[in-house]
N, C-alpha and C positions, 0 to 999 in steps of 0.2 A: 202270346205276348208276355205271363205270365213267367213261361219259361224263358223267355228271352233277356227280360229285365233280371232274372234272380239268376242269371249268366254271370253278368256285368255287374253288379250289385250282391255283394255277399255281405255288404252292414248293413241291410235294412230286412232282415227277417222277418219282424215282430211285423211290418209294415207292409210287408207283402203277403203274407201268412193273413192277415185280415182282408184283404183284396179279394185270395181266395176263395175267404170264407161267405162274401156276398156274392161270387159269382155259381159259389154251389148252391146257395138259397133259394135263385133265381128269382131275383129282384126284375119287377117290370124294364122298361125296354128306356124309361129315361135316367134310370136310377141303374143301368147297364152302360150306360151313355158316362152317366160322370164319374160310374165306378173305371173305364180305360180311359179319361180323361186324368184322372189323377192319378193310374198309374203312370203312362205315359211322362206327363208331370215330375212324376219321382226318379223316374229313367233317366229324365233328362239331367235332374238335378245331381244326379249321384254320380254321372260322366263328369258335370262340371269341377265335383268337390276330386274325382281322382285326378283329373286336368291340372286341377290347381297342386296337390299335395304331389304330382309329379313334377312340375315345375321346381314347386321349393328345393326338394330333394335336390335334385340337378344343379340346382343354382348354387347351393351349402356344400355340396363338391367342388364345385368349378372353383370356389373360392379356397377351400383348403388345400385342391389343387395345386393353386397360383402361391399360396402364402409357401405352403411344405417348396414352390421352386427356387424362389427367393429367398427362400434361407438357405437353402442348398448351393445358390448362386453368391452369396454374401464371403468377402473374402475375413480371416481371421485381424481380431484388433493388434493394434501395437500399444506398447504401456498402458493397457487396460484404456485405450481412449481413441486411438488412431485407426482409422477401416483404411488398410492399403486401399480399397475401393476411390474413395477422396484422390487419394495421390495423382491418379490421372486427371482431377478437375486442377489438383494444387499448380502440376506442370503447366496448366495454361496459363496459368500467368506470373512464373517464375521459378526458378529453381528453391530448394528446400532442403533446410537439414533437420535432422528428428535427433529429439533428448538435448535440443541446445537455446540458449536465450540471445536473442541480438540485440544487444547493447549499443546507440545509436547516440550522435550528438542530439538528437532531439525529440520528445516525445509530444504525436498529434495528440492523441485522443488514445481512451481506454474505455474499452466497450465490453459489460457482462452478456453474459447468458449467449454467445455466439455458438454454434453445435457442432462448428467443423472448422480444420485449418481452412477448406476451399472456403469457405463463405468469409473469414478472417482475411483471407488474400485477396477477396475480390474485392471485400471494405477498404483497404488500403488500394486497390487499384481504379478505386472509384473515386479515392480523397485527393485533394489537389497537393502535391509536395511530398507524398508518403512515396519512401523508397525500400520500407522492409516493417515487417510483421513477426510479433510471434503471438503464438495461439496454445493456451496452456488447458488441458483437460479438467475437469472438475477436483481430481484427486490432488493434482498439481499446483490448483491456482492458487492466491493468497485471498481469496472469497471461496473458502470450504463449501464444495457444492457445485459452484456454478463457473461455468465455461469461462477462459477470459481471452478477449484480442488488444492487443496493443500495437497500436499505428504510430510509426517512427518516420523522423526523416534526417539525411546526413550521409555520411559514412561510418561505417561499423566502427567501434570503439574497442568492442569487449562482448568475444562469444562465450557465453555461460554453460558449462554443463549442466544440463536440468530433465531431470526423468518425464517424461509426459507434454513437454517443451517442443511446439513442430516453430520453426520460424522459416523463414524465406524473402530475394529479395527481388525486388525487379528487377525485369531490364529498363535500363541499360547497366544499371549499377550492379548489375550479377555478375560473377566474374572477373571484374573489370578491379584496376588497380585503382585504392584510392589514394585523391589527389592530399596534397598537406594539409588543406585549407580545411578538407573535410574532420580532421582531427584536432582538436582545441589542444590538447595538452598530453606528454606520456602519463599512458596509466601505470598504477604499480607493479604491474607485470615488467616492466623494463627497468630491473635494477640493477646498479649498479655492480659488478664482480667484488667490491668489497661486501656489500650487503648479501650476493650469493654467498659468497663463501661462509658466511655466518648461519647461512639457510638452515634451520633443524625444524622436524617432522614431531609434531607432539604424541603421547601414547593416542592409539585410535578412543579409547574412551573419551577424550577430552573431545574429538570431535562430532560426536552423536550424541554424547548424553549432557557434559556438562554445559552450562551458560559460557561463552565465551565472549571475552572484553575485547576488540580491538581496532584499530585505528590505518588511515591510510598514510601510505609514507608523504612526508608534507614535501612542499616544493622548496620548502627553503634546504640550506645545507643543513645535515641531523648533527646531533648533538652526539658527542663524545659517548654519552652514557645511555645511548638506544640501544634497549632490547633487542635480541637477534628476530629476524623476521621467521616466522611458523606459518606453515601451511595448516589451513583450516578450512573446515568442510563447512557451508553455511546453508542450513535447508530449508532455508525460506526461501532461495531462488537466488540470491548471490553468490558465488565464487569463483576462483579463481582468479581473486584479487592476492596479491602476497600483502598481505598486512603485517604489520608489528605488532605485538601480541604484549597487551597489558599483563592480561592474567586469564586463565582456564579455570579458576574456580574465584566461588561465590568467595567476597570479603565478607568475613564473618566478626572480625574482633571493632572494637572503637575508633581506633588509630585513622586520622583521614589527612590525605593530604593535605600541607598546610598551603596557602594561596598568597602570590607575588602580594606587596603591597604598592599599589599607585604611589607613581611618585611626581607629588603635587610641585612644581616649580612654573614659571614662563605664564603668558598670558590663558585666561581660562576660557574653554572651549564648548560649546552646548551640542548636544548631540539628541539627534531627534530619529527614535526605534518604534518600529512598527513588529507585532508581532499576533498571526491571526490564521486561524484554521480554518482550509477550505471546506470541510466536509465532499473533497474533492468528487467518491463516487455518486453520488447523491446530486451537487451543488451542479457538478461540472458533467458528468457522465448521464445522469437521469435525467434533468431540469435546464439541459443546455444554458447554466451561469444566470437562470434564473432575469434573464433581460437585462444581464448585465452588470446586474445592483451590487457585488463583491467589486469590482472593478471602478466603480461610479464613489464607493466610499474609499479606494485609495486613492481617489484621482483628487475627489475634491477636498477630502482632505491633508493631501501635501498640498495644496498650493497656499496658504497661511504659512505655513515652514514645511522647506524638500525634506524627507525623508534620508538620513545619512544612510542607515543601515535598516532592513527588512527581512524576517523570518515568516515561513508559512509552512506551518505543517499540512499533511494528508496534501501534498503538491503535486502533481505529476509531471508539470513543466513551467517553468520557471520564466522562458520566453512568452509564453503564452499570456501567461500573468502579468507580467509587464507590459507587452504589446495591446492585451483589451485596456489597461488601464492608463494607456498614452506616455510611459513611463520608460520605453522600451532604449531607446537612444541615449539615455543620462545616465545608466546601470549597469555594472556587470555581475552576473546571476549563475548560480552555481545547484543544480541537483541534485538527489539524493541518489542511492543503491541501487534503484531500480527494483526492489521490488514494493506494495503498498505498504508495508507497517515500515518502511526506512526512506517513503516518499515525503521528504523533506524539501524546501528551495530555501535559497539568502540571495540577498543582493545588496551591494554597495553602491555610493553615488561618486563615479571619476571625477567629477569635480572639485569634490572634495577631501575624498581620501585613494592614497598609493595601497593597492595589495601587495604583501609581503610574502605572505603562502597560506593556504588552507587544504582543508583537508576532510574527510569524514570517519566515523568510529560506532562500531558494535558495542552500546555500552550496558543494553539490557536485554531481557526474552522475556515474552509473554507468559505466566504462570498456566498450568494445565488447565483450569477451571476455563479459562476464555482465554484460548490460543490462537493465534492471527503467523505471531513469528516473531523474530529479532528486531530489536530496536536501537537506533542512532543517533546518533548526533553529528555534527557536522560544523564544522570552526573556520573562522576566514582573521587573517593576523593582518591588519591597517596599518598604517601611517599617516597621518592629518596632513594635508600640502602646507599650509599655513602656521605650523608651530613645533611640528615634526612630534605631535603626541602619538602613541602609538595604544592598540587596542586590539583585544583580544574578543571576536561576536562568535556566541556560540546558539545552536539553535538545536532544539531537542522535542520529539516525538516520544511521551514515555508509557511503555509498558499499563499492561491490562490485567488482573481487574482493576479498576479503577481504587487507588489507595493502597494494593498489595504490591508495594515495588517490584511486579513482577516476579519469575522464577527464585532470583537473588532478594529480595523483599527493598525494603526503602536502603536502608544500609547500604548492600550491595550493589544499588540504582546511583544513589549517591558518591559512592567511594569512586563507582569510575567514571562517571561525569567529573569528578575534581581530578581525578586521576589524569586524566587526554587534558581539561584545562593545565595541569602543573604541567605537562609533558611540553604545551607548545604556547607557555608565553616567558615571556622575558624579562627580567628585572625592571621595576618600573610601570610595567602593561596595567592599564585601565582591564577590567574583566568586565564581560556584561551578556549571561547566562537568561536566555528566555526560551518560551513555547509550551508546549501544551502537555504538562506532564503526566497528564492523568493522577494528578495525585493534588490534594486540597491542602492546607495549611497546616489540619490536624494529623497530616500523614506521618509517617516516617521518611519518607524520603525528602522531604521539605523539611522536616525538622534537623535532619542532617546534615541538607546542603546551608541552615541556615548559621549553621556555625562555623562555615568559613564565610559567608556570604551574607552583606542583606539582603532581603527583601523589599523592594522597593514599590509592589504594584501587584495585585492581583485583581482576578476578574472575577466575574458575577455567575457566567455560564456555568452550570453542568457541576452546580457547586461549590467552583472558584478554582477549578483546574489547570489553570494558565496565572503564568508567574512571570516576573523581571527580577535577576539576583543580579547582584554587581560588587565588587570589591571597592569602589567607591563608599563614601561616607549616608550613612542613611537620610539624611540627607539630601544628598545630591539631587535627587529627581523634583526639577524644579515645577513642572506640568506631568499630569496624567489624564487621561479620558477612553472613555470605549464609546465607539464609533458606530455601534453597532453594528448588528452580523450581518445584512444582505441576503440571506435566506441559509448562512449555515447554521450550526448546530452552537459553534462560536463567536464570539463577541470578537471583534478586531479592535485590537487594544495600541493606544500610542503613548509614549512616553518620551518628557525630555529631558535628558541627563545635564549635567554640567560637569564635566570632569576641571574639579577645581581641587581636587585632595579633598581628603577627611584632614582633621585636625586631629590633635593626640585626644581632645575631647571626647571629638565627636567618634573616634573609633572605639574608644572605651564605653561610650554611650551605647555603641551596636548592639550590646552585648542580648541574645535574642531571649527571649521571654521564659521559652522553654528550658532554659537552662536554669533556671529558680525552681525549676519544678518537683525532682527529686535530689537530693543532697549528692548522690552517683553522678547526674548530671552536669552540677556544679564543680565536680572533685572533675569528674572527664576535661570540662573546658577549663580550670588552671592548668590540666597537664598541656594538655595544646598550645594554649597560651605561653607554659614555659619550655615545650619542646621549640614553640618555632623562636623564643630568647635566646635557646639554647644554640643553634640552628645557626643564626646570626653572628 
């Protein structure tokens, strides 16, 4: 027995070896009894521990087996993001193009942290109205880090070259020609042969390194003295728009655009702005709108006075906005760039004013300390049915960190915000410059726009980072109030203008604060003041 056990058992020496040593003693015949009892016993037990530690063994194979085959099986990524693997789930439910953005008249919903185009495709094939998707990799999206899907519906507008970019559409709409209906308006890809022939290509530096200013070609007829159109690379996820091209580099000297003066004649008109930041990922994306409460403070408060004109930064869809807020049949609403740092919306109310033309423009980038992307603005040129005033609403997302106007600094931020306002208004035009600038009072970039512009309103949020400027009389703004934010980050702020003219007074009056502050200052704003006498 002895020999049998210390076969099968080579870890228990010490324990058998003393077994032994009572059986050579020759211990009486009961204490011979529990000495092959507890051998027995140990036998038993030292089969069970190599049973067991065979098992493990076995099992810790079979598993590195299985993982070393599936990697083996795993097909190579595309732009660091894409597993051909996917592509056969993507194909079930629509065809797909890779490295490209689809540009749609309408966007559902924008959903983070999704892992793969197939499960991006299947979301829009699960959403009711969605007929195309794109799916941008972590490296690609405009939330550094994290996956994104965006669910669209329409006809394609505008397919974007974008590295890391899978999109796709469904059927039926795959393939298939789109109808007219599907498209609201030419984009600036369809210009004009006089405006090709103008076409010039900037050095490649200007389009990867420097900040670039630019604006889309407006609907109305262009003016005599437009810039030739340049091609420009934009890699925060828009291009392949032909834009007009303010300038490729930072304005760096005093000199600012000088701004139309209203011209006050005919009966005086009130105008009532709404301007209010969705906190759109968060508000609208995490907190599905939060039961509604953004949408519940536009609604009830237009009905005391309709809203003429409305801005909303961080926007992703403009119809949307107006449809939960019961607003949607009295408005026409215009979007931003398509991508998050240039998701902007506006809306006018037909009843009361004729649109002219609008347009949107690249007028800032984010500084390298906190990078997101390029930032826009966005302009709509009215006409009041009732006295034929006309008005220039511009709406603006600005640049991060908050106070550092961006790559270009306040200066630079400012110069071409006034820069796209001189481009497209008209002798006469009311101005009226609002949204969320990320820049507070004490900035520089407010300090600049305020010397062509007053100031007529700021808010309370986030420091006071949300403005109303207007070339109207300071004056003018007969009501203000915030409404409070409904669960964003910002105050939804309203304001009522009265375009009645400044008086000679009351323009001289304007004169902004900070211009008393150093003697440089003072000396800057007489030259201004006598460049645009001069001007005249």
């Amino acid at each position: 027995r002895i020999e049998h056990c210390q076969a099968i058992m080579t870890t228990h020496d010490e324990e058998l070896g003393a077994l032994t040593n009572m059986e050579a003693q020759g211990q009486d015949s009961q204490s011979r009894q529990q000495f092959f009892w507890t051998l027995d016993t140990t036998c038993v037990n030292g089969r069970a521990r190599r049973a067991v530690s065979s098992f493990l063994a076995l099992a810790v194979c079979t598993l590195a087996f299985l993982a070393f085959a599936r990697s083996r099986s795993m097909l190579p990524t595309l732009g660091g993001a894409v597993l051909d693997q996917l592509e056969l789930k993507v194909e079930m439910c629509g065809n797909h193009e890779k490295d490209l953005h689809f540009h749609m008249n309408r966007n559902l919903s924008y959903l983070i942290s999704i892992p793969s185009p197939a499960e991006c495709c299947s979301k829009c094939r699960d959403s009711p109205g969605c007929t195309a998707w794109t799916w941008l990799d972590g490296a690609s999206s405009d939330i550094i880090g994290l996956s994104t899907c965006s669910l669209k519906a329409g006809g394609v507008r505008l397919k974007v070259p974008q590295t890391g970019a899978v999109s796709g559409l469904l059927p039926p709409l795959a393939g298939a020609l789109l109808h007219t209906a599907d498209i609201e308006a030419p984009w600036p890809t369809q210009k004009s042969p006089a405006a090709a022939s103008t076409a010039t290509k900037p050095p490649e530096a200007h389009a990867t390194h420097a900040p670039t200013t630019t604006t889309q070609e407006p609907t109305d007829p262009p003016k005599p003295a437009e810039p030739p159109v340049a091609e420009l690379t934009i890699h925060s996820g828009v291009k392949a728009l032909q834009l007009p091209q303010i300038g490729s580099e930072c304005h760096t000297n005093s000199e600012l655009p000088p701004m139309t003066k209203y011209k006050a004649e005919g009966e005086a008109v009130k105008v009532r702005v709404l301007s209010y930041n969705l906190y759109w990922w968060s508000l609208m994306a995490m907190r599905g709108t939060n039961g509604g409460a953004p949408f519940k403070i536009i609604d009830d408060s237009a009905k005391s006075m309709p809203y003429d004109l409305m801005a909303f930064q961080e926007c992703e869809d403009p119809h949307f906005v107006l449809e939960k807020a019961g607003l949607l049949e009295d408005y026409t609403s215009f979007g931003g760039l398509g991508t998050i740092t240039t998701a902007i919306c506006m809306a006018f109310r037909r009843k009361t004013w004729e649109l002219l033309s609008h347009g949107s423009g690249l007028v800032a980038e984010d500084a390298r300390a906190q990078y997101y992307g390029k930032r826009a603005a966005q302009w709509m040129r009215l006409r009041h049915h009732g006295t034929g005033k006309t008005i220039l609403f511009m709406n603006h997302h600005g640049p991060l960190p908050v106070n550092s106007g961006g790559s270009c600094g306040g200066l630079g931020t400012a110069y071409s915000l006034l820069k796209l306002i001189q481009r497209h208004t008209e002798e006469g035009d009311a101005v009226v410059l609002v949204g969320d600038f990320n820049a507070n009072t004490g900035s520089s970039t407010v300090q600049h726009l305020e010397r062509r512009l007053n100031e007529v309103f700021t808010g309370t949020a986030l420091g006071g980072i949300d403005h109303f400027f207007t070339n109207l009389g300071s004056s003018s703004a007969i009501s203000a109030e915030n409404l409070g934010n409904g669960g964003s980050d910002h105050d939804a702020l309203s304001v009522v203008l009265e375009m009645d003219g400044a008086t000679e007074s009351d323009e001289a009056s304007s004169m902004p604060a900070a211009v008393l502050d150093t003697p440089e200052a003072l000396k800057q704003w007489v030259r201004d003041k006598a460049n645009e006498v001069f001007a005249k």
